[in-house]
N, C-alpha and C positions, 0 to 999 in steps of 0.2 A: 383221418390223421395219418400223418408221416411212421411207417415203422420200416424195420430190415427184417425180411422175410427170409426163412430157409425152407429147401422144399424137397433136398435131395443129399440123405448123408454121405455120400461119397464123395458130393464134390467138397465134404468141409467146408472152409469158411472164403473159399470160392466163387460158391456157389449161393454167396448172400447178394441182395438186392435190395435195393429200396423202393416201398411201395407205397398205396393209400391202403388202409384199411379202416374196417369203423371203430369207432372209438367205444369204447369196453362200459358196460352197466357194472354198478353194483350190485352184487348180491348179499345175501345175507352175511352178516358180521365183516362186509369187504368197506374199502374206500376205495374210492376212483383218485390216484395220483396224479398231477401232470408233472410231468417227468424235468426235471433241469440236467440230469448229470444220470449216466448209466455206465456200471464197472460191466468188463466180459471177462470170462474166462476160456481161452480157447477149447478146452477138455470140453466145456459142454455140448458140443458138436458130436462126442462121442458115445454122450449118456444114451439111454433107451428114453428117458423121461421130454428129451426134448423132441422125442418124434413118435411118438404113443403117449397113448393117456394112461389111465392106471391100470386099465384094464384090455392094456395091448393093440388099445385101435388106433389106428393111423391119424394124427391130428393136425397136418400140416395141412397149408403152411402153418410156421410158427412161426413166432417170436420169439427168437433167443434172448440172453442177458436177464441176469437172477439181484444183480443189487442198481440200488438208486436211491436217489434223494430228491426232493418235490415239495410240493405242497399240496395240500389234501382239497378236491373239487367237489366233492361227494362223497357222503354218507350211504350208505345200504342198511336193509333193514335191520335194527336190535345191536347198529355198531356204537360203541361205547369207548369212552379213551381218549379216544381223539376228536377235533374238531377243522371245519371246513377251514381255509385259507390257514394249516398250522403247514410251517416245514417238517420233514418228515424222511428219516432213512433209514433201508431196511431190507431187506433177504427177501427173495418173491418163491412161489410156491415151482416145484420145480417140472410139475407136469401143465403148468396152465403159461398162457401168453407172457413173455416178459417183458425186457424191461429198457431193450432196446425200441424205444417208440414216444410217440408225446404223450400217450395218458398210457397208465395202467390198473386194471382193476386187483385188490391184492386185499388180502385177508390182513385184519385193521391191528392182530397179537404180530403181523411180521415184521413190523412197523416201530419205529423208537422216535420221541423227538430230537427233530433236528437243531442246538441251541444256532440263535442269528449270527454269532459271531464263527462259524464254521460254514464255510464256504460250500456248495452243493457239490462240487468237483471232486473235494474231499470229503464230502460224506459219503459218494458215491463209491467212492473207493475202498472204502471201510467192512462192509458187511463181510463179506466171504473171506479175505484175509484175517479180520480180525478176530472174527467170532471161530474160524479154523485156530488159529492160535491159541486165543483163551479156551478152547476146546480140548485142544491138544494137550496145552499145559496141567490145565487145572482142571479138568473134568476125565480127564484119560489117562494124564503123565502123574494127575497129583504130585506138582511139583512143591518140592521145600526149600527154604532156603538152604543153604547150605549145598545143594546139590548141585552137579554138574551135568547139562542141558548140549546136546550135538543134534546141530541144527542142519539138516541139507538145502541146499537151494538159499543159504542165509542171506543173499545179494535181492532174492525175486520178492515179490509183493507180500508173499505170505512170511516167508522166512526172516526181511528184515523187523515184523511185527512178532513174531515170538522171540528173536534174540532180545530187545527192545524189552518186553515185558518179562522173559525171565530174567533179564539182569536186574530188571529192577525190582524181581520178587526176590534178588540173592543170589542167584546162580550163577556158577561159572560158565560162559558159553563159548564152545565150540562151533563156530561157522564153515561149512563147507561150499565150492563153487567153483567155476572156474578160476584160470591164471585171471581174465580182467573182471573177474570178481570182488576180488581180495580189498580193494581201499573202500568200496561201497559195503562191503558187509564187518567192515570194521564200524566205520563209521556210524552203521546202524545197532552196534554195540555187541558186537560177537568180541572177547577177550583175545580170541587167535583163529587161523583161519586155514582148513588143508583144502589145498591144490589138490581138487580130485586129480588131475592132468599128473602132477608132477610128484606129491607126496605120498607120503604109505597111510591109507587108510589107519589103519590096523593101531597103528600108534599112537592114536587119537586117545584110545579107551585105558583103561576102563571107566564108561562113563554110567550114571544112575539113569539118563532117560535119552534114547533116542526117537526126536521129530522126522522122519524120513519123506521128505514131498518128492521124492524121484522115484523110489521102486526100481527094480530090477536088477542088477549085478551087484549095485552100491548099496540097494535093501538089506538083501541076501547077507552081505558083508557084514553091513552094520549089526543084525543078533546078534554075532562074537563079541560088539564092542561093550555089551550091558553086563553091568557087572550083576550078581546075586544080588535078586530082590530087586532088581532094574525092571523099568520099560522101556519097549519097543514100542511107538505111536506112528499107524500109516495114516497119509489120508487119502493113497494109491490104491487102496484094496488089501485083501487080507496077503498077510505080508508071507514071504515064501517061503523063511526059514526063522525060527523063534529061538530067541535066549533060551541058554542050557541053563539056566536058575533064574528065569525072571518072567515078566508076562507081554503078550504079543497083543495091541488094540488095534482093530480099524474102526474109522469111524465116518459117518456123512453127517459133513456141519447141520447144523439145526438153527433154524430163527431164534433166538433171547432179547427179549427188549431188558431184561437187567442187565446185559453183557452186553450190549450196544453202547444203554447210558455207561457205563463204564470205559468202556472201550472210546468215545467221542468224549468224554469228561477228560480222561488224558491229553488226549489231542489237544484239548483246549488250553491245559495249562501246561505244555509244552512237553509230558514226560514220553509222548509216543509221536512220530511222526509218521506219518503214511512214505508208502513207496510209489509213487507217478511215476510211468514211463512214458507215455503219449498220450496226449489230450488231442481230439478231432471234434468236430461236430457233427451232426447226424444224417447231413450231406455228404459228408467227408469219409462219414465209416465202414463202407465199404473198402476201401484202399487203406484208412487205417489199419484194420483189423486182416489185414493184410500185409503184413509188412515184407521189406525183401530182405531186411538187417534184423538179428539176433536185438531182442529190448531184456530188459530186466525191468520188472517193476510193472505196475499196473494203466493196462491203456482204456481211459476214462472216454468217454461220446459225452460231451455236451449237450442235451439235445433241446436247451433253450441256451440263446446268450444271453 
């Protein structure tokens, strides 16, 4: 099979190629997927998990890319749930092959169904956004209504799915991003929007939850913005400075097939829309995943037409 192989973390995403490799068995409680549509996230180039297994040993080449959508070619032993020829999207295990490739073998809980009327481009684009968001909000931020929600990065793949979903749990939301930020992270339902470039941070608060997807100067910032009894939510790592009366969470998304169906059950009747930045195909993904211009939003590999 066709996959994109990395072999060397320094050169980053560089230093991706396309190869043949064999195509993946089933193992216990897995499915073997063939792939239509894979999301990437560039940061994963930088995990230890995409270039060691759990227990530290060297396991390149890999396969990069953690979400996809497909349809199922194979069962493995004792897997239950699901069946052969269903479509199928889902969060891939984050030390094993992913999901940049035609088939993938993937453990059969990481997996939600895919309904026919949602297209595999956008399924593919769904897992790691979306499940980072309802993660964020509701499992970290324990968001309520009535709260108000400061989102960073509200323009990029993840950010325009949690302003999206806490407007529509009640919150008021704050979007932050750059100057050509600002119409797309309306749009995707942020109430107002600071110019990190141009605005005073600081002015923003005091708010009940900050989402922080950037880390570092602007993290740091944001603990002052929480008010008593506020959270602080990273998904950059544990965050550098904590609310003076509130709580500081980091966290690593996790697979939920209930928070998928939900999460794709919006989509469908129109209350969430995904953020596409670039679609390629898997001939193409090399130089996609490469880009020489700043994207927002999420760049999807076709890897069947």
């Amino acid at each position: 099979m066709k996959a994109i192989l990395v072999t060397d973390q320094a050169a980053g995403t560089a230093g991706m190629k396309l190869a043949e490799r064999p195509e993946p068995q089933a193992a216990i409680n897995d499915v073997v997927v063939r792939v239509h549509a894979s999301g990437f996230v560039p940061t994963e180039l930088t995990w230890p998990s995409t270039w060691t297994d759990r227990l530290g040993r060297d396991r390149t080449p890999s396969i990069p890319g953690h979400e996809l959508a497909g349809v199922v070619t194979a069962l493995g032993y004792g897997t239950t749930g699901l069946s052969v020829g269903q479509r199928v999207f889902g969060l891939a295990d984050w030390y094993r092959d992913g999901t940049l490739a035609e088939y993938l073998a993937i453990e059969a809980r990481n997996l939600a169904p895919l309904p026919g009327d949602v297209d595999f481009t956008v399924g593919a684009s769904l897992p790691i956004s979306g499940l980072t968001a309802w993660q964020g909000l509701f499992d970290h931020g324990h968001l309520r209504a009535g709260q108000s929600v400061l989102v960073h990065g509200a323009a990029g793949a993840v950010g325009a799915i949690v302003a999206q979903l806490a407007r529509e749990f009640g919150a008021y939301v704050i979007g932050t991003g750059r100057t050509a930020d600002r119409q797309k992270a309306l749009d995707f339902g942020a109430h107002e929007f600071v110019d990190l470039g141009k605005d005073v941070l600081e002015d923003a608060g005091p708010v009940d939850l900050v989402l922080d997807l950037i880390g570092g100067d602007i993290g740091k910032r944001s603990a002052r913005l929480v008010r008593a009894g506020g959270t602080l939510v990273s998904i950059v790592g544990p965050a550098e400075a904590r609310p003076t009366d509130g709580l500081a969470v980091d966290f690593v998304v996790e697979a939920d097939r209930a928070q998928l169906g939900e999460i794709v059950q919006r989509v469908r009747d129109g209350r969430l829309r995904t953020n596409i930045g670039a679609v390629s195909n898997l001939d193409d993904a090399v130089a996609a995943l490469n880009p020489t211009e700043r994207r927002t939003g999420k760049t999807v590999i076709r890897v069947r037409p």
